[in-house]
C-alpha positions as CSV (number, residue, x, y, z in Angstrom):
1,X,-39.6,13.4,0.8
2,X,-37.9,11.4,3.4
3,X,-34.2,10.8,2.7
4,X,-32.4,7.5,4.0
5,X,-29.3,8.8,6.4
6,X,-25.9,6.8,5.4
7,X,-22.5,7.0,7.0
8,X,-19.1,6.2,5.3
9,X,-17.6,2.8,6.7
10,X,-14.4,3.7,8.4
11,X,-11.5,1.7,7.2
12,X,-8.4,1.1,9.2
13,X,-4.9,1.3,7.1
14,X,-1.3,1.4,7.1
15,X,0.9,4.5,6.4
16,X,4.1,5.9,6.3
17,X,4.5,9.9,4.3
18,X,7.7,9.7,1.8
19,X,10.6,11.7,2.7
20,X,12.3,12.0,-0.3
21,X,15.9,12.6,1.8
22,X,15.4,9.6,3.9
23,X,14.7,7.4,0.3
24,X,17.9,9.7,-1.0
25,X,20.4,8.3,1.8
26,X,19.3,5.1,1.9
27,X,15.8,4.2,-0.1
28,X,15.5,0.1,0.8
29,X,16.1,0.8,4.6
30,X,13.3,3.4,5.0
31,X,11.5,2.0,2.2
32,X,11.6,-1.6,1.1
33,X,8.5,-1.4,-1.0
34,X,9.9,1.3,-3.2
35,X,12.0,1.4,-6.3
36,X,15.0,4.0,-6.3
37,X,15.7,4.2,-9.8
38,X,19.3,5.3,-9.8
39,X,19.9,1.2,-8.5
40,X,18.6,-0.2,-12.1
41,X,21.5,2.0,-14.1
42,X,24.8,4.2,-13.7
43,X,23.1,6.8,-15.3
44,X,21.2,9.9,-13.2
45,X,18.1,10.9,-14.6
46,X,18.2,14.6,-16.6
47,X,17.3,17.2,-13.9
48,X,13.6,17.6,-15.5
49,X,13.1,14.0,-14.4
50,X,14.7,14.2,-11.0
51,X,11.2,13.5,-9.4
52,X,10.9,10.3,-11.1
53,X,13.6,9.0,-9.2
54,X,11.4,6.3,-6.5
55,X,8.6,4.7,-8.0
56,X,6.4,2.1,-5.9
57,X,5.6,-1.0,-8.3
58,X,2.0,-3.1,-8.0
59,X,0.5,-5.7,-9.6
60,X,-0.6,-3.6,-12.4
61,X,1.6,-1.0,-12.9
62,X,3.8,1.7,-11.3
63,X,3.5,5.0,-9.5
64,X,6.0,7.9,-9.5
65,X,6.3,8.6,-5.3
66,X,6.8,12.7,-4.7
67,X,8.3,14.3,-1.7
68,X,5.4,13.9,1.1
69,X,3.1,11.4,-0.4
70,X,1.5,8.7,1.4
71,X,2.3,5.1,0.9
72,X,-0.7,3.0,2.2
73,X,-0.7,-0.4,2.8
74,X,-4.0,-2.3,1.5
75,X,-5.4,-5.5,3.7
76,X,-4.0,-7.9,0.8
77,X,-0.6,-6.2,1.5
78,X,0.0,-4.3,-1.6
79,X,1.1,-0.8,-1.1
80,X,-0.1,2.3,-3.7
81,X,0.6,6.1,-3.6
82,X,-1.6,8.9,-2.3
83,X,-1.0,12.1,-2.6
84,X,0.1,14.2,0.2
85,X,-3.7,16.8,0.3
86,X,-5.8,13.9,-1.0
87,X,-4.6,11.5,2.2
88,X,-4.6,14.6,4.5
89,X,-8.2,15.1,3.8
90,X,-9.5,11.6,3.5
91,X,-7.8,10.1,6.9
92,X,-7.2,10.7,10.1
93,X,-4.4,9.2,12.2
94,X,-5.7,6.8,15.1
95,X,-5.4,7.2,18.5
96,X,-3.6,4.3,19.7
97,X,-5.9,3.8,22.3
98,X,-8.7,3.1,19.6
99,X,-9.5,-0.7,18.7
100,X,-11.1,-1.3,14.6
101,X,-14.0,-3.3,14.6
């Protein structure tokens, strides 16, 4: 049997990893895209629900943002979480000298 050969397509993206003390000092500075909930009350969250604290909001719903996560940036400029091992092993940083097709 003779087997067709395929190759993933290689898509450029936009990224910047979450560091929760950077979002902690000042969250709309670092990032703009992201939520810090402690702005929409007076109130701090119970300590259980401390990592709740950022969430990144889309069209369709939002995502709780962890310590070292990913936030990607789609062509259509929406932005959605990855998580930090899932990212790691799905993309590779470009070498600036590199051009996208």
């Amino acid at each position: 049997m003779k087997m067709q050969r395929y190759v993933r397509r290689s898509v450029e993206i936009k990224a910047i990893q979450f560091d929760i003390r950077k979002a902690e000092e000042e969250c709309f500075k670092y990032y703009p895209m992201v939520q810090d909930m402690y702005d929409l009350t007076n109130a701090e969250l119970p300590e259980h629900r401390a990592g709740e604290r950022f969430s990144l909001k889309d069209l369709h719903h939002s995502s709780v943002i962890h310590d070292g996560d990913y936030i990607v940036q789609r062509s259509t400029d929406q932005f959605y979480v990855v998580n930090k091992g899932v990212f790691e092993l799905n993309y590779k940083e470009l070498n600036e000298n590199v051009r996208s097709n």
